[in-house]
C-alpha positions as CSV (number, residue, x, y, z in Angstrom):
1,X,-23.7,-8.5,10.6
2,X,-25.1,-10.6,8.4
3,X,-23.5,-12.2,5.0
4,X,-24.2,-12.2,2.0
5,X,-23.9,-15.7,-0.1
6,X,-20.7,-16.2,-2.4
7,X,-20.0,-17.8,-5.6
8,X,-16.7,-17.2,-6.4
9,X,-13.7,-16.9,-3.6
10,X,-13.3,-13.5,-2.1
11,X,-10.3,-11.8,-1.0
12,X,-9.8,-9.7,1.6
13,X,-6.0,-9.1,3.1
14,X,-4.7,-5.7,5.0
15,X,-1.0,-6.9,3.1
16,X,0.1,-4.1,1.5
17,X,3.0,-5.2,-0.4
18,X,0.8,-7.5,-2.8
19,X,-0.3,-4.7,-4.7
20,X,1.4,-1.5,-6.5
21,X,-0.3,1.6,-4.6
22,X,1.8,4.2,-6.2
23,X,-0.6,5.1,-9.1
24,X,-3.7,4.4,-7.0
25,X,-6.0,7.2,-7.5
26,X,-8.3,7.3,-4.4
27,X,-12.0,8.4,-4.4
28,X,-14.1,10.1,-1.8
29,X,-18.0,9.1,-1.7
30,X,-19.6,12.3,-2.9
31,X,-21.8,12.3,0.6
32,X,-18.4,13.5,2.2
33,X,-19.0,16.6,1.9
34,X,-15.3,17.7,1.7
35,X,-14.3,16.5,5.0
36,X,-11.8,14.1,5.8
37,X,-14.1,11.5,7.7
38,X,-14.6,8.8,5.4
39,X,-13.5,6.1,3.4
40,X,-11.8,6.3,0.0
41,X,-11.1,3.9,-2.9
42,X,-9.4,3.2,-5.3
43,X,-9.5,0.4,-8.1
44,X,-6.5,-1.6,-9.1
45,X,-7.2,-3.5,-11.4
46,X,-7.5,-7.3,-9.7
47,X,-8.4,-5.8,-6.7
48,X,-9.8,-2.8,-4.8
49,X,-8.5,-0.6,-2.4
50,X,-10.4,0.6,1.0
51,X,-8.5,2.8,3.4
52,X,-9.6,5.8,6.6
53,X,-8.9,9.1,5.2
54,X,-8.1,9.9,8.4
55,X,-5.3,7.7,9.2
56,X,-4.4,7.0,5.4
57,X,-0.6,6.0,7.2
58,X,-2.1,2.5,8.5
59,X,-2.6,1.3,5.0
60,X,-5.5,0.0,2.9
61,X,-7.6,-3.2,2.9
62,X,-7.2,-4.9,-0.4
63,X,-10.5,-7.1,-1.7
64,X,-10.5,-8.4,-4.7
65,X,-12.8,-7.7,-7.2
66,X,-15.6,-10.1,-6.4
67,X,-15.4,-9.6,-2.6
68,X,-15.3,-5.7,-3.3
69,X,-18.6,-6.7,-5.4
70,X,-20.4,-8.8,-3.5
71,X,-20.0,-6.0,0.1
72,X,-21.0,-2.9,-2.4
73,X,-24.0,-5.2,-3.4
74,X,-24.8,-6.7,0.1
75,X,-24.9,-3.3,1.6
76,X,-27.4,-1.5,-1.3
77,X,-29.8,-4.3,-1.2
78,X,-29.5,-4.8,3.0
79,X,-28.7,-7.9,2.9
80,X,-25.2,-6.4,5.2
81,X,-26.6,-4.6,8.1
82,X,-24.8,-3.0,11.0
83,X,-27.1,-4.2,14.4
């Protein structure tokens, strides 16, 4: 997997604590399809939240804003690719 270059720090912690989730309102990626095999998120603000919609108990990844950013970016334009 390849990186993409970073300007400003990037966050990326699995603590759940560091963030309120109780208003977090998730998202599916419309190329679901309705099932419950993918990845939701939900914004918060400061950060972004990642978790598995199939194991939502294990908790989410937290990134923060920029990091969220720069992997969204990195994967649309390839510069992220999965080998």
């Amino acid at each position: 997997m390849s990186t993409p270059s970073m300007d400003a720090p990037h966050v990326v912690t699995t603590a759940q604590h560091d963030v309120d989730l109780t208003h977090a309102r998730w998202r599916k990626s419309s190329y679901s399809g309705g099932a419950n095999d993918c990845v939701e998120v939900a914004e918060l603000g400061e950060c972004a939240a990642v978790r598995d919609s199939k194991d939502i108990s294990r908790g989410p990844l937290l990134f923060s804003t920029a990091a969220m950013r720069a992997l969204v970016s990195g994967i649309a334009n390839g510069s992220i690719i999965d080998r």
